[in-house]
C-alpha positions as CSV (number, residue, x, y, z in Angstrom):
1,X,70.1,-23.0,2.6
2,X,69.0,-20.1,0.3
3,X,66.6,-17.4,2.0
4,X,63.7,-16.4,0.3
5,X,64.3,-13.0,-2.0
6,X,61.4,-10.5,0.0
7,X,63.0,-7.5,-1.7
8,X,60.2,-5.0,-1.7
9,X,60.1,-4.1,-5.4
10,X,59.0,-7.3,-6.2
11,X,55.3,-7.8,-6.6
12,X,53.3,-11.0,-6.2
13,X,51.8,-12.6,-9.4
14,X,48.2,-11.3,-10.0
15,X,45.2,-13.6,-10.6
16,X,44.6,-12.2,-13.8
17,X,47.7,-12.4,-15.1
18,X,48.9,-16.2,-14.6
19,X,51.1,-17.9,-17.2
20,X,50.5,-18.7,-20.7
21,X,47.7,-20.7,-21.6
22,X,45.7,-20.5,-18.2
23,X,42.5,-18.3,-18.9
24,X,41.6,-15.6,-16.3
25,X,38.6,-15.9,-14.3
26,X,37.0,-13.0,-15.7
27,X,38.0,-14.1,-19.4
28,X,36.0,-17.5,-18.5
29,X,32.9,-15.8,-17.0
30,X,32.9,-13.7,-20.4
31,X,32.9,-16.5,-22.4
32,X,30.7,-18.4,-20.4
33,X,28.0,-15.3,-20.6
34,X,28.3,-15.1,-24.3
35,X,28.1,-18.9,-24.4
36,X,24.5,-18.9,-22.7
37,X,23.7,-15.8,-25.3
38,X,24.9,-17.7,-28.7
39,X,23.4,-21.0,-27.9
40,X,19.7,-20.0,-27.2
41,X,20.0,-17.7,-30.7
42,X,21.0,-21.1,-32.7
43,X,18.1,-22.7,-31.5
44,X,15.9,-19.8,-32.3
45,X,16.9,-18.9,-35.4
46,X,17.6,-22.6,-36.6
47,X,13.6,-23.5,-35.4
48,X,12.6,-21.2,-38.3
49,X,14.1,-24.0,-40.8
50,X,12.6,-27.1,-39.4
51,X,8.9,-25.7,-38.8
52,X,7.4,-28.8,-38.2
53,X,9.4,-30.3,-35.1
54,X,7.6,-29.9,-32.3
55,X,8.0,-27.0,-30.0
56,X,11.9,-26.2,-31.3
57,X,10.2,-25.5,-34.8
58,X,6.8,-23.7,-33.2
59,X,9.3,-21.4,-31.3
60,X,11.3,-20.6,-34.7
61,X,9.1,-19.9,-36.7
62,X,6.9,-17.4,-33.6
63,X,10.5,-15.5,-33.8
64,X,11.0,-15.4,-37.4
65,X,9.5,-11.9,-38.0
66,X,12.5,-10.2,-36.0
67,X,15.0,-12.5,-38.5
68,X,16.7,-9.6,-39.2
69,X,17.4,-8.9,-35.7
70,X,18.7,-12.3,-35.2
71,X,21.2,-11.4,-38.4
72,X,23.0,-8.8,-36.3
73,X,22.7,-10.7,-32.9
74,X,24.7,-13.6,-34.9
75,X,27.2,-11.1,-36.4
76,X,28.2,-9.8,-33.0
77,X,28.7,-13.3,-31.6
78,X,30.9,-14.4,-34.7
79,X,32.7,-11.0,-34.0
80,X,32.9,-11.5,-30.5
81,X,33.7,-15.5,-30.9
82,X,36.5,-15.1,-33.3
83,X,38.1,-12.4,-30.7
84,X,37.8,-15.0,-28.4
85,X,39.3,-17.7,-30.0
86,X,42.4,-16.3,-31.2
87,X,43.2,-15.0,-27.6
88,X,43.1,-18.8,-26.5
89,X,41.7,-21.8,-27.9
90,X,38.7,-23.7,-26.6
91,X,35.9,-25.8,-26.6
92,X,33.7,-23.2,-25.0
93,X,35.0,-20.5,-27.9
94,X,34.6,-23.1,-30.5
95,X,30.8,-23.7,-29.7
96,X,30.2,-19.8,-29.0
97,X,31.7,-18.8,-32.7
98,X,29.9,-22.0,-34.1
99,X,26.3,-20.8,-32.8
100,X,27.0,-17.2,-34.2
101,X,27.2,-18.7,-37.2
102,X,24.2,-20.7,-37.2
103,X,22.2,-17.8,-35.7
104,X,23.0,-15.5,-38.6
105,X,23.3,-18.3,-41.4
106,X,19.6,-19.3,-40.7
107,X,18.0,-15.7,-40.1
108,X,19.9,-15.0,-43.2
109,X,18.2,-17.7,-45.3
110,X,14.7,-16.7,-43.6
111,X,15.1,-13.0,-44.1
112,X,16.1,-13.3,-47.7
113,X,13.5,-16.1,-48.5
114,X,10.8,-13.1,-47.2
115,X,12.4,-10.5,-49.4
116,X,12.6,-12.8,-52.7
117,X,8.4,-12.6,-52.2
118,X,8.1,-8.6,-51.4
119,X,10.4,-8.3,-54.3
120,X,8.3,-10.5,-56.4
121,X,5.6,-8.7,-55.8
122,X,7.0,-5.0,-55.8
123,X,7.3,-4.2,-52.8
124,X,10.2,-2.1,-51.4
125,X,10.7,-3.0,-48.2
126,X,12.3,-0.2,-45.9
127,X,15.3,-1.6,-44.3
128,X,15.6,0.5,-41.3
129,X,11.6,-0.3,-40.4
130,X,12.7,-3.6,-40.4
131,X,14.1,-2.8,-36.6
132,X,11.4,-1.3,-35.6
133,X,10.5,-3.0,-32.0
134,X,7.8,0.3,-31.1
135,X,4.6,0.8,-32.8
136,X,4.6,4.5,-31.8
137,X,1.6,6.2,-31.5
138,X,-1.5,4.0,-32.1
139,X,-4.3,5.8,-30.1
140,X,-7.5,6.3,-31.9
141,X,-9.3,9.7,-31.9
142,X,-12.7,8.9,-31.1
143,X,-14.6,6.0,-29.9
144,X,-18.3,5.0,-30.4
145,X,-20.9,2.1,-30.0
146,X,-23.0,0.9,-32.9
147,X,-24.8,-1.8,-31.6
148,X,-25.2,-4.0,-28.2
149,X,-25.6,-7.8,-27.9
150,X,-27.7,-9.6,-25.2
151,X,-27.4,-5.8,-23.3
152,X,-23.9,-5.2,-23.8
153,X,-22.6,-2.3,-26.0
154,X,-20.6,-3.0,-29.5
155,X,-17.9,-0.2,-29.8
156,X,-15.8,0.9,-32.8
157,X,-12.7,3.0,-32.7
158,X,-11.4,5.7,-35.6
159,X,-8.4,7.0,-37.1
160,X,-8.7,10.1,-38.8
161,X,-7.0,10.7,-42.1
162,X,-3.5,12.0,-41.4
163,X,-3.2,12.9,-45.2
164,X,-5.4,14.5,-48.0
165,X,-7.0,17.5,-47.5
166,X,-8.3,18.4,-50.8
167,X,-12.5,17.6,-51.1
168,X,-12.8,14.2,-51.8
169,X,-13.6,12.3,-49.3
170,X,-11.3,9.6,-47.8
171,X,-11.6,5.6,-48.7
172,X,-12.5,3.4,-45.3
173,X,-11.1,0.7,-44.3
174,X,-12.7,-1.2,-41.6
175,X,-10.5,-3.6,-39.7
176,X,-12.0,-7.0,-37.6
177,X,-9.5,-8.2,-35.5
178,X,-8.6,-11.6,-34.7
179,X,-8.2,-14.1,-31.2
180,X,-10.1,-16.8,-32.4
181,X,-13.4,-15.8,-32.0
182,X,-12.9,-15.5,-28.4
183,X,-10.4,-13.2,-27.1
184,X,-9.1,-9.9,-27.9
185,X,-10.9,-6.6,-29.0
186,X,-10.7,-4.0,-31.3
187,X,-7.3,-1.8,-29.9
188,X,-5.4,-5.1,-29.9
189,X,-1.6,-4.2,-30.6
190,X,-1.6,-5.3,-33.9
191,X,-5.0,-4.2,-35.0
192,X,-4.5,-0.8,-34.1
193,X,-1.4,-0.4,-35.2
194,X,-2.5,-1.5,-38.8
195,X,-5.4,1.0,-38.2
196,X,-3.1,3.7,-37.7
197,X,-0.7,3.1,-40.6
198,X,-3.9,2.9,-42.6
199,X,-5.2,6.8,-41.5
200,X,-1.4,7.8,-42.4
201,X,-2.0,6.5,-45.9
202,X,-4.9,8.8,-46.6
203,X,-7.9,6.4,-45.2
204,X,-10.5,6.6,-42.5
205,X,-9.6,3.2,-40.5
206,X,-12.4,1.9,-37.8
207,X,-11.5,-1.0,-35.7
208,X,-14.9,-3.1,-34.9
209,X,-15.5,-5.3,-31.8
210,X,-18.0,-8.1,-31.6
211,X,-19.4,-10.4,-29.3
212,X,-16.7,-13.1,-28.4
213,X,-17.3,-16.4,-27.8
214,X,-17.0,-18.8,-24.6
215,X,-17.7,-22.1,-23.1
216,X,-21.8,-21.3,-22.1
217,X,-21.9,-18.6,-25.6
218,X,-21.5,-19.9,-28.4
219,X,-21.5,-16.5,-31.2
220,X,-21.1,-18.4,-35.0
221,X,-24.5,-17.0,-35.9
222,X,-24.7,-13.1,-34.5
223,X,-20.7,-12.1,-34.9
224,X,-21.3,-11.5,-38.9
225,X,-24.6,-9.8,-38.1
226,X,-23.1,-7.7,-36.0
227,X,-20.0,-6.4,-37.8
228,X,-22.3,-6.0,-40.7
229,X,-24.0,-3.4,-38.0
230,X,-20.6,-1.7,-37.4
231,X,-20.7,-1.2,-41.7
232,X,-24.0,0.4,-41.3
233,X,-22.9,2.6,-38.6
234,X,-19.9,3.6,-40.7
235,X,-22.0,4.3,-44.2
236,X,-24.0,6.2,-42.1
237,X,-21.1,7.8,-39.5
238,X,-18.3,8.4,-42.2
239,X,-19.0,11.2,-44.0
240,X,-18.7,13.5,-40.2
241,X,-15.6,12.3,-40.4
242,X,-13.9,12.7,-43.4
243,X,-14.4,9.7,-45.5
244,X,-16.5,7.8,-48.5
245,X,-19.4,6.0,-46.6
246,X,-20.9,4.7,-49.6
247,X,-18.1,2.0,-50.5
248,X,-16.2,0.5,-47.6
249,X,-13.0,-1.6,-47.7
250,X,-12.7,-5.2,-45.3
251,X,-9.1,-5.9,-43.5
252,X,-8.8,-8.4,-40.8
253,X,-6.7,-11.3,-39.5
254,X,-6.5,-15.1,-38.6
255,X,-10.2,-15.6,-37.0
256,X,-11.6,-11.7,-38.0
257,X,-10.0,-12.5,-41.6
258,X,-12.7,-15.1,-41.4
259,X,-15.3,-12.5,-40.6
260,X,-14.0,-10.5,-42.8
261,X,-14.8,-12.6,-45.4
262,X,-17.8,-13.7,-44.8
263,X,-19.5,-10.7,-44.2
264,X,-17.9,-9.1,-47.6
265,X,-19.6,-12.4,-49.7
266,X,-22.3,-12.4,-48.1
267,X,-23.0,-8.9,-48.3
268,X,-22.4,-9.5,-52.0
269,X,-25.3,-11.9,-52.6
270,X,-27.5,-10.0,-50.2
271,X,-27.8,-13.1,-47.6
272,X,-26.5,-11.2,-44.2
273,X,-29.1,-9.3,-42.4
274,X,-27.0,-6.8,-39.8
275,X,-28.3,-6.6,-36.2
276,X,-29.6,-3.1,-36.3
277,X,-31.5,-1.5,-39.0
278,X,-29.4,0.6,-42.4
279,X,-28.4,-0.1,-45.3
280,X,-25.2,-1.9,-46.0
281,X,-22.8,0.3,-47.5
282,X,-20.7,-2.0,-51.0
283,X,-18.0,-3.6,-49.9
284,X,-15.3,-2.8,-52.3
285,X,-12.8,-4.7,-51.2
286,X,-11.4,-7.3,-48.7
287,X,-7.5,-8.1,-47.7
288,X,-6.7,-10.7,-44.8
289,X,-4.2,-11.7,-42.8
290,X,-3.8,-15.8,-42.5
291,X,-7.5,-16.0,-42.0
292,X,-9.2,-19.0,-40.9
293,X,-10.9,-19.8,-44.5
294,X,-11.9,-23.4,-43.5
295,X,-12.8,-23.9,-40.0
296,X,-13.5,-27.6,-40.9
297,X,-9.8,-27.7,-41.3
298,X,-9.2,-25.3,-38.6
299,X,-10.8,-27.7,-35.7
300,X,-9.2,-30.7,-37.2
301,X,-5.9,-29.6,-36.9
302,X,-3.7,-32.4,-35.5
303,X,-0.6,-30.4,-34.8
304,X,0.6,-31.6,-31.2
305,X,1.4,-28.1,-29.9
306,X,-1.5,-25.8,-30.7
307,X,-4.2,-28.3,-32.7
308,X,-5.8,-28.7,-28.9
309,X,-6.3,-24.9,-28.9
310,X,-7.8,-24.9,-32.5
311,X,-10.4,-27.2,-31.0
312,X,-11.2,-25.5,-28.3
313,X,-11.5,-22.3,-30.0
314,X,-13.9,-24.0,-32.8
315,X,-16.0,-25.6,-30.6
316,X,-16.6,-22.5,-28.4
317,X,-18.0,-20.5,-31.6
318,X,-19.7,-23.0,-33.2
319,X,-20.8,-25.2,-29.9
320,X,-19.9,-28.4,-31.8
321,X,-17.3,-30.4,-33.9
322,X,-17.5,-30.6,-37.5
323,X,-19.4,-33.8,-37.1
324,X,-22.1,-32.3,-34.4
325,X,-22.9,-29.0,-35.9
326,X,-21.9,-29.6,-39.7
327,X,-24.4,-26.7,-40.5
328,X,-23.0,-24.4,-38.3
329,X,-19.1,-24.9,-39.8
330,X,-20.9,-24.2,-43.5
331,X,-22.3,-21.5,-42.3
332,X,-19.1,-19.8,-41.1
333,X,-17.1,-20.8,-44.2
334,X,-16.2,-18.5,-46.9
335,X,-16.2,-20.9,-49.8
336,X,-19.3,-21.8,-49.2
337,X,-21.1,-18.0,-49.5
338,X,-18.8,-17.5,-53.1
339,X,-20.4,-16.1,-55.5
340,X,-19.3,-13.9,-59.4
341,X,-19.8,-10.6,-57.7
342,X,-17.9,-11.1,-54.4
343,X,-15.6,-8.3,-53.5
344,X,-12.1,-8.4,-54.9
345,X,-10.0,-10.5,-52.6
346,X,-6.3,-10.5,-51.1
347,X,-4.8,-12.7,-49.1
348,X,-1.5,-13.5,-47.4
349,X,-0.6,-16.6,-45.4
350,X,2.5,-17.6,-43.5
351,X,3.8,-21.2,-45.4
352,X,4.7,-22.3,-41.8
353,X,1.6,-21.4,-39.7
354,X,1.1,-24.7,-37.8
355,X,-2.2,-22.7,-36.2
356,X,-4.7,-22.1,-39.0
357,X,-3.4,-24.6,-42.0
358,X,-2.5,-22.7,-45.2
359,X,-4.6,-25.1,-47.4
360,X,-7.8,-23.6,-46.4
361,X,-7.0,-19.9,-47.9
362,X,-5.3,-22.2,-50.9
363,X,-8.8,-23.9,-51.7
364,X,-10.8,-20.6,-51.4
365,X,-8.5,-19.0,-53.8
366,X,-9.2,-22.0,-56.3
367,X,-13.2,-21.3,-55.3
368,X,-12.6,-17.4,-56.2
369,X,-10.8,-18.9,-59.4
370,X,-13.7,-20.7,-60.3
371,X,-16.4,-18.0,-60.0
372,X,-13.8,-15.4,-61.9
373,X,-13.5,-12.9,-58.7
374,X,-10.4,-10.8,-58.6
375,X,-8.1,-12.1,-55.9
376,X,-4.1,-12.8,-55.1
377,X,-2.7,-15.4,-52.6
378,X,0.6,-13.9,-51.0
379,X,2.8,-16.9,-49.4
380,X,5.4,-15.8,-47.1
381,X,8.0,-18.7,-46.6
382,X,9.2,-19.5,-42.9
383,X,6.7,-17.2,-41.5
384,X,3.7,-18.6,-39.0
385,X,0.7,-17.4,-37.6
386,X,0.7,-13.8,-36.4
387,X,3.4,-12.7,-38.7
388,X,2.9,-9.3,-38.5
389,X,3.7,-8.8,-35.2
390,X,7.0,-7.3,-35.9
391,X,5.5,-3.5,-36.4
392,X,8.1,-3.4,-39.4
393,X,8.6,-6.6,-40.2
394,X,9.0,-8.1,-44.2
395,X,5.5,-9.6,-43.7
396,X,3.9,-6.4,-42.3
397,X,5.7,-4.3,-45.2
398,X,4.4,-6.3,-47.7
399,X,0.7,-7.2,-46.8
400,X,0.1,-3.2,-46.1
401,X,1.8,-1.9,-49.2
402,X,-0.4,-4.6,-51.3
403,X,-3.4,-4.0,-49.1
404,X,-3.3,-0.4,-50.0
405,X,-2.6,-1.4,-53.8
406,X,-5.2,-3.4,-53.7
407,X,-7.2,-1.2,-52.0
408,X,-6.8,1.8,-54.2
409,X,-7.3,-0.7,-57.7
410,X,-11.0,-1.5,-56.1
């Protein structure tokens, strides 16, 4: 009988060093983390290419404006994968080098998709303010109130031009945000941020609220009205500050793109009477964001994810369907208020907004056509609603550099 060898140089086999073949425990808890990393970035970045599946497409396509952060996330997996795999092969290493791939396959094809239209258009996009994720500084320098509704005050905000200086006085560009008629205000995020970019090009930007809509109020007929007050206020206002109150230019997105449009037609053909007495300054031009050009379409939107909120958001502005308050949805349409003078119009759309359907800003553009006013459709492919919430996104690159083309051309 042999007796066991307890020499004391020897030392006992570690955990994390067992034979070939055998993966350490922390090796597996890596792989396992990166798994639970790669897999949720496939799905995400593979929604974006499918945007009409239910949910898995709605949540691609919301996450498509940081593509390009989705590039470099799938980059490092395949890096990491590969690493992986040739230390030991497995199906866990397998699946996390596969789903790096998808992830930066499919942000890939989205990110280069959105760069074929910016560079269709002119537009040189910045690549390093593609990964912006701050803003920065968006604070306005003064605040005022123009109007009130029902005893509540309307307020405006202002950015001061950052650039100029000589003695012309500085274009304005007055900016209705969006919520769908119901939520949201004028220092939104998005809004402001767009407002601030605008006073570092050279303009005097003003950010209007209005009164919002709910179950018991029911706004369709005093929101134009009202932001037509917030024009007076600036024709009158501008000139203290800096800019050109005698022409004004109209920015605004999804529900205030709709506003937006309205009140520049209809401030065209004289037909909009604002809540407080001035005169309406010319509206010399108006550029939206995926605006709601056909509530009519807008209400009826049968999308099984967000066609419910549609609805609800239609029916609290207008107090009706379609098929109650037809008047009321005609009333609030731009097509219908179209006429040969109407300001010169811009307008850019996500192809995969499942929100506000694209084919109402397609059949306005053919109405424009058709009365011979200046206007442009952009179409940004495997983009949604609310694009531009990436602060340097493809789609916020491109709508502000031809907003300010079109801008200055008006």
């Amino acid at each position: 009988m042999t007796a066991p060898d307890t020499r004391p140089d020897q030392e006992p086999t570690s955990a994390a060093t067992v034979g070939p073949g055998r993966p350490s425990r922390g090796g597996g808890l890596a792989v396992g983390v990166l798994l639970a990393v790669a897999l949720p970035l496939a799905v995400l970045s593979s929604g974006a290419l499918v945007p009409g599946t239910p949910w898995w497409g709605h949540v691609g396509v919301a996450v498509s404006p940081w593509a390009v952060w989705f590039v470099a996330a799938g980059i490092v997996v395949v890096v990491l994968g590969t690493i992986a795999l040739l230390r030991r092969a497995s199906v866990a290493r397998v699946l996390v080098l596969a789903a790096g791939v998808v992830t930066t396959v499919c942000a890939f094809v989205v990110v280069t998709q959105q760069l074929l239209v910016a560079q269709h258009h002119d537009v040189a996009v910045r690549i390093g303010e593609l990964f912006a994720v701050s803003r920065g500084d968006v604070s306005a320098d003064l605040h005022a109130t123009y109007g009130q509704q029902d005893g509540e005050a309307q307020e405006l905000s202002v950015w001061l031009p950052r650039t100029g200086g000589d003695d012309a006085p500085a274009p304005v560009v007055v900016l209705v945000h969006g919520g769908g008629w119901a939520t949201e205000n004028r220092l939104q995020p998005t809004t402001a941020s767009h407002a601030a970019w605008f006073a570092q090009q050279g303009f005097l930007a003003v950010s209007v609220d209005y009164p919002l809509s709910d179950d018991e109020h029911h706004r369709w007929d005093v929101v134009e009205p009202q932001v037509a007050c917030a024009l007076v206020w600036v024709g009158r206002h501008a000139a203290e500050h800096g800019g050109d109150g005698t022409a004004v230019h109209l920015a605004g997105d999804s529900a205030g793109g709709n506003v937006a449009l309205d009140v520049a037609y209809r401030a065209a053909t004289g037909e909009i009477e604002p809540a407080c007495t001035g005169d309406l300054p010319r509206v010399a031009a108006v550029s939206t964001l995926y605006p709601v050009a056909d509530p009519v379409a807008f209400h009826d939107n049968t999308d099984p994810v967000v066609g419910s909120r549609a609805r609800v958001l239609s029916e609290r502005y207008t107090g009706g369907t379609p098929a109650e308050v037809p008047e009321r949805y005609a009333a609030v349409t731009p097509a219908e208020h179209v006429a040969g003078g109407a300001p010169a119009t811009l307008m850019m759309l996500g192809t995969a907004d499942r929100l506000v359907p694209p084919a109402g800003a397609q059949d306005l553009a053919d109405e424009l056509a058709r009365h011979g006013v200046e206007h442009e459709l952009v179409e940004l492919p495997r983009a949604g609603h609310a694009f531009d919430v990436a602060p340097g996104g493809v789609g916020t690159q491109t709508w502000r550099e031809l907003t300010l083309r079109w801008f200055s051309g008006s």
